[in-house]
C-alpha positions in Angstrom: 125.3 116.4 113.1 125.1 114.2 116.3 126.1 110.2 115.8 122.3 109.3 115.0 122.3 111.7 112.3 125.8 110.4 110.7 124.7 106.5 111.1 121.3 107.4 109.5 123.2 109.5 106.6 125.0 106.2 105.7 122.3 104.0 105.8 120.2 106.2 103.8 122.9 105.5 100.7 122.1 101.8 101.5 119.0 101.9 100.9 118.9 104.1 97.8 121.8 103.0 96.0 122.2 98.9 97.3 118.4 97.9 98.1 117.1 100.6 95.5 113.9 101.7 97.2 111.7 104.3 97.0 112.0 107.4 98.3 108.6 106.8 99.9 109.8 103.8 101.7 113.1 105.3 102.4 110.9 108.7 104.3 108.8 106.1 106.2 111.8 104.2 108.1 113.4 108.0 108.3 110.0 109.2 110.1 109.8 106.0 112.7 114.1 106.2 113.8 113.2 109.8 114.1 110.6 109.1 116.7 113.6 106.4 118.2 116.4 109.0 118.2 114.6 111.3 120.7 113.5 108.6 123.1 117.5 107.6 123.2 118.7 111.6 124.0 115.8 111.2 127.0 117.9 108.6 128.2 120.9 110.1 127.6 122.1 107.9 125.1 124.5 109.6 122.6 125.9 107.7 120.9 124.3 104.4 119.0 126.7 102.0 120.2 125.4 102.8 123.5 122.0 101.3 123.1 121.4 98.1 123.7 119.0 94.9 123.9 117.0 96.1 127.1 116.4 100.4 125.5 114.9 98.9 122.4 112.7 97.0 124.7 111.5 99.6 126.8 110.9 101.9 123.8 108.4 99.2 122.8 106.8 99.4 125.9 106.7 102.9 126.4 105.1 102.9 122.6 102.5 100.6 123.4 101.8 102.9 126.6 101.4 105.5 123.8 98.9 103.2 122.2 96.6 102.8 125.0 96.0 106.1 125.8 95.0 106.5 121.9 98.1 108.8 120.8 98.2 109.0 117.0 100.9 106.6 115.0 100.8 104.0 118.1 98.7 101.1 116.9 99.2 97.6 116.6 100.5 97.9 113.0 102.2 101.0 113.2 104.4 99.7 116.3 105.0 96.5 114.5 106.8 98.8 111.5 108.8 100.9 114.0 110.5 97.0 115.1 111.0 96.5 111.6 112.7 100.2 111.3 115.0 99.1 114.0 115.7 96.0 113.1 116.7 96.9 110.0 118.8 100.0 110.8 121.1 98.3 113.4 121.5 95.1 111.1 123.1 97.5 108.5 125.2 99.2 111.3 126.4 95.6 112.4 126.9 94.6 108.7 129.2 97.2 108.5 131.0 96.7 111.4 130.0 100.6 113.1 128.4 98.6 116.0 130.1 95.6 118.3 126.5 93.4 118.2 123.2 94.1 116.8 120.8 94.9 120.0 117.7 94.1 117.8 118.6 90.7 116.6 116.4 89.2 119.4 113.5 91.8 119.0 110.4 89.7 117.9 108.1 91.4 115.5 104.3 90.2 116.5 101.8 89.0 113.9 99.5 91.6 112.9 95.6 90.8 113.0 95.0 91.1 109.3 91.6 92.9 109.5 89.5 92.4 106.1 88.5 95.9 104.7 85.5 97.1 104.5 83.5 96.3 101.4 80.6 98.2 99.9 77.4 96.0 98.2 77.2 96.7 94.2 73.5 98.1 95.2 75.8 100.7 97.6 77.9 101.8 95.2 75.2 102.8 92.8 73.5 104.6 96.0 76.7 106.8 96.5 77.1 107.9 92.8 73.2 108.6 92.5 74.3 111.0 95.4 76.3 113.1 92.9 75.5 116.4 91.5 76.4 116.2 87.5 75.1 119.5 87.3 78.1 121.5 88.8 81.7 121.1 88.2 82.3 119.3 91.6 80.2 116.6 91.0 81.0 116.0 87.6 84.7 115.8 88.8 83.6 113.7 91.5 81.9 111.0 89.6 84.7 110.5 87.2 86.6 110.4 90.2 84.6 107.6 92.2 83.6 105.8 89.0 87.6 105.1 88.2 88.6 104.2 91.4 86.3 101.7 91.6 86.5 100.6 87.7 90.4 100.3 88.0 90.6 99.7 91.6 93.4 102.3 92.1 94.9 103.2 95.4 94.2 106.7 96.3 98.0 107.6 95.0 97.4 106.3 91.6 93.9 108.1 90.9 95.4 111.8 92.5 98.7 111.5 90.0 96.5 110.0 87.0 98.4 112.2 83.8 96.5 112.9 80.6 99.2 110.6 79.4 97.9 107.6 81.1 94.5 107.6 79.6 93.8 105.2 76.8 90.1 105.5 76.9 89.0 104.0 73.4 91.5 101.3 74.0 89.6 100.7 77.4 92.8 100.7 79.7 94.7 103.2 82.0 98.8 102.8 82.6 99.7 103.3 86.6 102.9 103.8 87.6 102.0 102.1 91.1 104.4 101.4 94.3 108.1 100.9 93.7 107.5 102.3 90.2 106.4 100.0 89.0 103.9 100.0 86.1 100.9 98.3 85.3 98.0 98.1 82.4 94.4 98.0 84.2 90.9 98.1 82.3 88.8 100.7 83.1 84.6 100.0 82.4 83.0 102.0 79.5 80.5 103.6 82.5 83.7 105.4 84.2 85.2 106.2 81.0 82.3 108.0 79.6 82.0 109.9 83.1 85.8 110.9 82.8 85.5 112.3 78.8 82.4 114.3 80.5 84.3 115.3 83.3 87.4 116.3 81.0 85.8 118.1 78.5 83.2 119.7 80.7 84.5 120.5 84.2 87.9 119.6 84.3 89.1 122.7 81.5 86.8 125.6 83.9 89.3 125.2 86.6 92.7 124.1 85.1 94.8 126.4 85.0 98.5 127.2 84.0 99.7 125.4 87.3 97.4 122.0 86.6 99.8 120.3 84.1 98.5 116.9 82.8 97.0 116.1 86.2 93.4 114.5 85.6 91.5 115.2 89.0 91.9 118.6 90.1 90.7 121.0 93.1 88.3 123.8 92.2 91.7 126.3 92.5 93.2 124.2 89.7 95.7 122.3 91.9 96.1 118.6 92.1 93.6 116.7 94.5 95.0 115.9 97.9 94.7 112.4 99.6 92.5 114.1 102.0 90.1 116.1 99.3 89.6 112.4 98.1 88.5 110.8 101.8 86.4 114.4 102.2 84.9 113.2 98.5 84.1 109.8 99.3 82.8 110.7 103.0 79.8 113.7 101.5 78.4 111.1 99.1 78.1 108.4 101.9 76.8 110.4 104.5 74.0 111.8 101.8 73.3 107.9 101.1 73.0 107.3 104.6 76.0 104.1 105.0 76.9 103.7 108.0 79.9 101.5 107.1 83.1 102.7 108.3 84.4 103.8 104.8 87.7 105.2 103.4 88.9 106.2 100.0 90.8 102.3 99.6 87.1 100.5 100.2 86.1 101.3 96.6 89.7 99.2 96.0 88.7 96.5 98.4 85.0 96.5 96.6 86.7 96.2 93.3 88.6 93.4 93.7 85.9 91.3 96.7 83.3 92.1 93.9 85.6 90.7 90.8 86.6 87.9 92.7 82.5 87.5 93.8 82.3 87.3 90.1 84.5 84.7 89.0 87.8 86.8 88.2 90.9 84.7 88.4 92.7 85.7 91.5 96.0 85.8 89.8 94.4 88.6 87.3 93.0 90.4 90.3 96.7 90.4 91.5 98.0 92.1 88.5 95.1 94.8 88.4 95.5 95.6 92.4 99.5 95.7 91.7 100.2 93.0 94.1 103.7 91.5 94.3 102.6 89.1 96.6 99.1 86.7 95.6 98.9 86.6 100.1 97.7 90.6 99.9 95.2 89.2 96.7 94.1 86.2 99.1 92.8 88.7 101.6 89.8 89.7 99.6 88.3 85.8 99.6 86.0 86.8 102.1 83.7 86.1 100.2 79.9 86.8 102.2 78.8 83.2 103.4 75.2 84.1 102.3 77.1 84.2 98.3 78.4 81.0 99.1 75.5 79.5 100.1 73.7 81.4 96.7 76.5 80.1 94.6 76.0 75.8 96.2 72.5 76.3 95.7 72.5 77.0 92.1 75.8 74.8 91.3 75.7 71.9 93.4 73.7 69.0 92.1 72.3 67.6 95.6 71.9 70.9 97.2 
């Protein structure tokens, strides 16, 4: 094991055992230092007390080279989180005194340009899921599918680990065990529970089989939906209702909470559906469309 390796090994017991994160988290910094680590051996650096202030520098450059010739895993936000990997790593190493200085304490992360999501119309939504098939076993499982996510406004994660267990469908609610582990209540509408009872009862029991467990949304070989069966999902029905929007499995999540919030929702009970810890991530989705706003004067205001 080289000196990377060793400093990584001991800052991977930090963060599990003193800042208790996820092992999801923990993979994430893991993957970015392991794009770092290579760079230093190029330039034959060995050891980590080697590197300093001006290497860390010229790795960002030579990432955002990366980025303009459109490599995957360079852009704006994803160099952003490899600072924030490095930063963090080397303030560990300096906090434990395995390093003489930390070489990233003057490394500046830059502001992201928060882009607002994309956001499908009500009258869009009901185009997609006219789309679907309810005559074959796909379709079926694809509207119960496409009907929760956008009911519940689950992240892609939630809805492809959804257990039997975390149905309470006459009560009108799902429990998600969501980022961090941490769980949540949400309300799902009667539409998307009656197309996941038809879904369960009709579809879902053809393909299970003795490897499907409790999962809820399975493949047609019986095995738990991927991430990108999901996207695949989403994409079909789109392209059959002719949207040109650039679409992804989270803008049923984005058109949940935009079209709650369009609604009247409290934003601090659209936090606590979405799973927010922070009410900023909510506030993102107060984009309201200007022509609502105008709608909403006109009818409210007394001298419009």
């Amino acid at each position: 094991m080289n000196d990377f390796e060793e400093k990584l090994k001991l800052y991977n017991i930090f963060l599990r055992t003193e800042k208790t994160l996820s092992e999801n988290t923990i993979n994430s910094y893991n993957f970015d230092l392991h794009i770092f680590f290579p760079y230093l051996v190029k330039k034959k650096i060995n050891r980590i007390e080697e590197v300093k202030e001006d290497v860390i520098n010229n790795f960002i450059i030579y990432l955002r080279k990366l980025k303009n010739k459109k490599e995957v895993y360079y852009s704006d936000k994803s160099i952003n989180r490899y600072i924030s990997s490095i930063k963090g790593f080397f303030s560990f190493l300096e906090s434990e005194e395995l390093i003489p200085y930390n070489p990233s304490e003057n490394l500046i992360t830059p502001k992201s340009k928060r882009q607002l999501p994309d956001v499908l119309s009500v009258q869009e939504i009901d185009l997609i899921f006219s789309k679907i098939d309810l005559k074959t076993i796909a379709g079926m499982r694809d509207r119960a599918l496409l009907e929760t996510l956008y009911s519940s406004g689950l992240r892609v994660s939630e809805a492809i680990n959804l257990d039997a267990s975390n149905l309470y469908l006459k009560e009108g609610y799902l429990r998600i065990l969501g980022k961090g582990s941490k769980e949540r209540i949400v309300p799902i509408g009667s539409s998307a529970s009656k197309y996941l009872q038809l879904y369960i009862t009709g579809a879902r029991e053809r393909i299970a089989n003795v490897k499907s467990g409790n999962i809820i949304f399975l493949n047609l070989r019986g095995g738990k939906l991927s991430r990108m069966g999901v996207w695949d999902i989403l994409k079909k029905y789109c392209s059959a209702a002719n949207i040109k929007k650039s679409i992804h499995p989270h803008s049923l999540r984005h058109s949940f909470a935009t079209h709650l919030l369009e609604g009247g929702a409290n934003i601090l009970m659209v936090k606590e559906m979405l799973g927010h810890s922070d009410i900023s991530t909510t506030q993102i989705y107060t984009h309201i469309d200007k022509e609502f706003l105008i709608e909403v004067y006109k009818t409210f205001h007394p001298r419009a």
